[in-house]
KEZA-840127 format. One line per 2 residues: number of its first residue (from 0); their letters; for each residue y negated, z, x of N, C-alpha, C, O. Coordinates in steps of 0.2 Angstrom, whole numbers, plus 2048, in hexadecimal, padded with zeros to 3 digits. Example, Ala and Ser with C-alpha at 12.3 -4.5 7.8 and 13.67 -1.06 7.14 Angstrom:
0	as	81C:827:842:816:827:83E:810:827:842:811:82A:847 | 80B:823:840:805:824:844:800:827:840:7FA:828:843
This chain:
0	xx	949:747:2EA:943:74A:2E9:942:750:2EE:946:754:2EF | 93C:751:2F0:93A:756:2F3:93A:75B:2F3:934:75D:2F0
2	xx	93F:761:2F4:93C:769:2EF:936:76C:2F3:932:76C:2F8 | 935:770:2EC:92E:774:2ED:92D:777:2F3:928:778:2F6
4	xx	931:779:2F5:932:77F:2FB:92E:77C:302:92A:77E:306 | 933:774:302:931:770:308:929:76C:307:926:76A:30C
6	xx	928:76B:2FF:921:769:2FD:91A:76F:301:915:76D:304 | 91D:776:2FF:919:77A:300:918:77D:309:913:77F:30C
8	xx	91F:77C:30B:920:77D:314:91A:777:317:916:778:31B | 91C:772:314:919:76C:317:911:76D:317:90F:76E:31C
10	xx	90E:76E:311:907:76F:312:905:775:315:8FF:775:318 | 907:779:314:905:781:318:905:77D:320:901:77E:324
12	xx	90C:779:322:90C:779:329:906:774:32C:905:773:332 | 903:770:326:8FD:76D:326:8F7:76E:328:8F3:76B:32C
14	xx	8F7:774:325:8F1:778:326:8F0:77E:32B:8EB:781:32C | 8F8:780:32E:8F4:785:335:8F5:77F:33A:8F4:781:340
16	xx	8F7:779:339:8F6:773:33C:8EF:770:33F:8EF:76D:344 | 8EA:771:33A:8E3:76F:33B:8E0:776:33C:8DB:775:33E
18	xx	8E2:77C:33C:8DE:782:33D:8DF:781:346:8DA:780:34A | 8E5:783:348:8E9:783:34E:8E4:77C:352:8E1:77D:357
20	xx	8E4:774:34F:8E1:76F:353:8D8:773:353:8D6:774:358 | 8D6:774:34F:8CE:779:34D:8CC:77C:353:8C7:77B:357
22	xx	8D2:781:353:8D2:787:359:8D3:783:361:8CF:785:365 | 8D8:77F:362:8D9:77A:366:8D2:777:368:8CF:777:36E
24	xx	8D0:774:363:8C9:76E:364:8C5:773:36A:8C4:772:370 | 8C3:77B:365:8BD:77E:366:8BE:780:36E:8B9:781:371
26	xx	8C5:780:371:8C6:784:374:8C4:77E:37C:8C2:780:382 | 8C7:778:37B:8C6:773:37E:8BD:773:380:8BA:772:386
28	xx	8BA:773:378:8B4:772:37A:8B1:777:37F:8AC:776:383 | 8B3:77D:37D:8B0:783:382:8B4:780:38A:8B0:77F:38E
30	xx	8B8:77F:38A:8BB:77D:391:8B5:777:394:8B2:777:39A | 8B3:774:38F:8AE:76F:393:8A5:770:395:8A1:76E:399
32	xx	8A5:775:38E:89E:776:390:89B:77D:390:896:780:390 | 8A2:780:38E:8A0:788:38E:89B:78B:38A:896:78E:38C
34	xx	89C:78A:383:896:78E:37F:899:795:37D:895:799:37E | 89E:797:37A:8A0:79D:378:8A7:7A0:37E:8AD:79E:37C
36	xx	8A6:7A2:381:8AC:7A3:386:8B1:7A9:382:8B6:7AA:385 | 8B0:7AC:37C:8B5:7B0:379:8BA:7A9:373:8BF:7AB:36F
38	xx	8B9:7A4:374:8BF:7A2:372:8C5:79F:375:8C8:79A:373 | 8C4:7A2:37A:8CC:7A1:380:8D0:7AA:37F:8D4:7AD:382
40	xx	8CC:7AB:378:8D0:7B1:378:8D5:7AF:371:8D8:7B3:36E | 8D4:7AA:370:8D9:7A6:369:8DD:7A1:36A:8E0:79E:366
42	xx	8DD:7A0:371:8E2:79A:373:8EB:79F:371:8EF:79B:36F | 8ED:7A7:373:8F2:7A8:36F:8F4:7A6:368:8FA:7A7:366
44	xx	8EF:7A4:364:8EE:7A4:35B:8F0:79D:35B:8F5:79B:358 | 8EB:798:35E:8EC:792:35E:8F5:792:362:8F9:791:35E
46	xx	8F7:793:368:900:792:368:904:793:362:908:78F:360 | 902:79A:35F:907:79C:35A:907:797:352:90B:795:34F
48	xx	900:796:352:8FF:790:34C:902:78B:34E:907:78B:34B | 901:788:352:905:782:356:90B:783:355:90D:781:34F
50	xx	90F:786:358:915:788:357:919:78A:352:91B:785:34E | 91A:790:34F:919:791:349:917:78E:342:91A:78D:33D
52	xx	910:78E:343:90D:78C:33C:90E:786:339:90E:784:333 | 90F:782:340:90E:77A:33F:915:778:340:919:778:33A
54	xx	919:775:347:91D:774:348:925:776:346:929:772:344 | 925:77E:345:92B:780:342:92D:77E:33C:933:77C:33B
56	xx	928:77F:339:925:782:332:927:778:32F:92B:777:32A | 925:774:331:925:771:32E:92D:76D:331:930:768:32E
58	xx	92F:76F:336:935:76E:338:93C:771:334:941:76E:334 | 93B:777:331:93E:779:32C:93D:776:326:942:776:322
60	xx	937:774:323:936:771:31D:938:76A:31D:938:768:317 | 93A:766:321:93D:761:322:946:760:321:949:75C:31E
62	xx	948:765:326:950:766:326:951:769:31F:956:767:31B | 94D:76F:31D:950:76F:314:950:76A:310:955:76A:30C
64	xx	94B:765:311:94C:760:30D:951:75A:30E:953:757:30A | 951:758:317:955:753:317:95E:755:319:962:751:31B
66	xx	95F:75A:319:966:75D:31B:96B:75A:316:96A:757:311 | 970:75B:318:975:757:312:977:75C:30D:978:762:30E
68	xx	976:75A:308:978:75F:302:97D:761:300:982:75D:300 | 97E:768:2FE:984:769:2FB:987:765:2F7:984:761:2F3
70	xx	98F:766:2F7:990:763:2F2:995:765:2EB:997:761:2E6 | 994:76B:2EC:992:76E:2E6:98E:775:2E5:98A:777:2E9
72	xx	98D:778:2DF:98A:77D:2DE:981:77B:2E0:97F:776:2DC | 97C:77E:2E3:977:77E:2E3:976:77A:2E8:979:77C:2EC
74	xx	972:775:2EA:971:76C:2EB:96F:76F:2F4:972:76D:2F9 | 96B:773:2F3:967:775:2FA:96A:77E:2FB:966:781:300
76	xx	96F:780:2F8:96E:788:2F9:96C:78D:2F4:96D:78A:2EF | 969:791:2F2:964:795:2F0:961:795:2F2:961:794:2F8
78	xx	959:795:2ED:953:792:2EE:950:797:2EF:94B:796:2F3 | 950:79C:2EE:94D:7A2:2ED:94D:7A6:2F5:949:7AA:2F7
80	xx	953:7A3:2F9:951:7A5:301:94F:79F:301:954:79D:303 | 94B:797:301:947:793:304:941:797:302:93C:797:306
82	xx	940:799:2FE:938:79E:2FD:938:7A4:302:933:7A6:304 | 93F:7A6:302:93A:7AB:308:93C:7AB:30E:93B:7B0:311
84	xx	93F:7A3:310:93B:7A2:316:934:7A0:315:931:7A2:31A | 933:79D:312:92A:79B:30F:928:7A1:311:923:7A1:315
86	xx	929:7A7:310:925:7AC:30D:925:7AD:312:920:7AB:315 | 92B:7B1:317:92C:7B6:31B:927:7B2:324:923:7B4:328
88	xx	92A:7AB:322:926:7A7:329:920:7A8:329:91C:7AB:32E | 91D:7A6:323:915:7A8:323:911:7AD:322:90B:7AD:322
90	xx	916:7B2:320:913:7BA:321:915:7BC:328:912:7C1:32B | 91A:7BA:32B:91A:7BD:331:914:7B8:338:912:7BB:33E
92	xx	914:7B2:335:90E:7B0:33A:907:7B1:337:902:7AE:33A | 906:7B6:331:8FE:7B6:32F:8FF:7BD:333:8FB:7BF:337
94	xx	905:7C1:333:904:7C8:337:902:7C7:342:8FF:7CA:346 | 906:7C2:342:907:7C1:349:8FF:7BF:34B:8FD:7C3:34E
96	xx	8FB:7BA:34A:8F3:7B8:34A:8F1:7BE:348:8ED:7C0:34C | 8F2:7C1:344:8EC:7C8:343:8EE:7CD:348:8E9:7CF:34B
98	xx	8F5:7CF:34B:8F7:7D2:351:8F1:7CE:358:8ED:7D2:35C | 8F1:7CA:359:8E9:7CA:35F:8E1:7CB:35D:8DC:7CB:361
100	xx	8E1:7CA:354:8DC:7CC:352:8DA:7D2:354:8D4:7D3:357 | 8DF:7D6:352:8DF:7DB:352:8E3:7E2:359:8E3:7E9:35A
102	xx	8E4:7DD:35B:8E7:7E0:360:8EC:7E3:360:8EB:7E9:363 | 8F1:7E2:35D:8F8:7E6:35A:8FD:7E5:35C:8FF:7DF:35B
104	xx	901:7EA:360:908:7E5:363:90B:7E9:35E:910:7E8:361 | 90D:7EC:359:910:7EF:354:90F:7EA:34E:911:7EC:349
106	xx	90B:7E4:34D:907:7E1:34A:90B:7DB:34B:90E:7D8:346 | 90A:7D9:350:90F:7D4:354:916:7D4:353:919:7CF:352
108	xx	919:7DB:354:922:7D9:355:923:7D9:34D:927:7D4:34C | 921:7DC:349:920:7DA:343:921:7D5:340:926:7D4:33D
110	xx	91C:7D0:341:91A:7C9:341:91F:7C5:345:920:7C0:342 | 923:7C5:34A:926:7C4:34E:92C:7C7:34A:931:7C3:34D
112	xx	92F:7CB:347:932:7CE:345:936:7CA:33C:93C:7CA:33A | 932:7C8:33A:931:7C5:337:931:7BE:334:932:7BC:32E
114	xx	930:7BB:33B:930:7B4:33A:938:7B3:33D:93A:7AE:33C | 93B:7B9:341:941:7B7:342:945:7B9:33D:94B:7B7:33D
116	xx	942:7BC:338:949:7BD:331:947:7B6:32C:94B:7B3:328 | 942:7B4:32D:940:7AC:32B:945:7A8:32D:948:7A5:328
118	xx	947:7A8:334:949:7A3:338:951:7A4:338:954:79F:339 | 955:7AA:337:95B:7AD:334:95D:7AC:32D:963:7AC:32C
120	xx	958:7AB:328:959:7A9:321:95B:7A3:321:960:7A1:31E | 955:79D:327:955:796:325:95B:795:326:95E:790:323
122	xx	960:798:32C:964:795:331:96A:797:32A:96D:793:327 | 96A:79E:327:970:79E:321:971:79A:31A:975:798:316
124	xx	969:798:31B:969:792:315:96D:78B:316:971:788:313 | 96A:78A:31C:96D:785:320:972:781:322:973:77A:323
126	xx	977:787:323:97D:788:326:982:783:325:984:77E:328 | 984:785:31D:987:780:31B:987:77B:31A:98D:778:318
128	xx	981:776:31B:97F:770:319:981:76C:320:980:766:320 | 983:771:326:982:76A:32A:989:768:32A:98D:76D:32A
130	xx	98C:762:329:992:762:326:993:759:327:98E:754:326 | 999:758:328:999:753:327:99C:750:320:99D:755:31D
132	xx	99D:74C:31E:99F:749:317:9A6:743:31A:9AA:740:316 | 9A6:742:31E:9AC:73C:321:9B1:741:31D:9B0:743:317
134	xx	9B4:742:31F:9BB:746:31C:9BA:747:317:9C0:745:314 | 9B6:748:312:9B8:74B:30C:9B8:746:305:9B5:747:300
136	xx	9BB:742:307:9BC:73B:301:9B5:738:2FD:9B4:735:2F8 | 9B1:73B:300:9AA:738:2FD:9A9:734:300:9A3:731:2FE
């Protein structure tokens, strides 16, 4: 069964997935017929969505789920740091988009900042699981 953690990564990375393609589309269509020439100033939002929002995000929600499990103690780790990589990734890329909203590079490293303690937790959750099972009479 699927835990909550990767239920909820999964559709979040769904949705800056269609925001990010949104921003994409608009931006192509400006490339072709030029009606609003300020949203070539969103192509940085659209990479980071892209990246981040979409691809990591749902790339970490997949290895929590398919990774080999413990085999003892708690199945996938403590759950309470798979939430705050949930938390901390998607607070630190709602910070990093408001950074060119806003024009904040103290805004930015933050956000930036943030998604690397994300991606620090996922790696300590993780750790243990990558593991083989040959050896160990299972």
């Amino acid at each position: 069964m699927m835990p909550l953690q990767s239920i909820w990564m999964l559709r979040l990375s769904l949705i800056w997935l269609m925001i990010s393609v949104t921003i994409g589309g608009l931006i192509l269509i400006e490339k072709a017929i030029s009606f609003i020439p300020i949203i070539w100033g969103f192509l940085p939002i659209h990479y980071e969505l892209a990246i981040w929002g979409w691809m990591v995000q749902f790339v970490l929600a997949t290895a929590y789920w398919m990774f080999p499990k413990l085999l003892t103690g708690s199945r996938r780790g403590p759950e309470w740091i798979a939430w705050c990589v949930f938390g901390f990734l998607n607070t630190g890329l709602t910070a990093l988009i408001s950074s060119y909203i806003y024009n904040s590079d103290k805004l930015a490293q933050a956000g930036r900042g943030v998604i690397l303690l994300s991606i620090i937790l996922f790696v300590s959750l993780i750790w243990n699981r990558v593991v083989t099972y040959k050896n160990r009479g299972h």
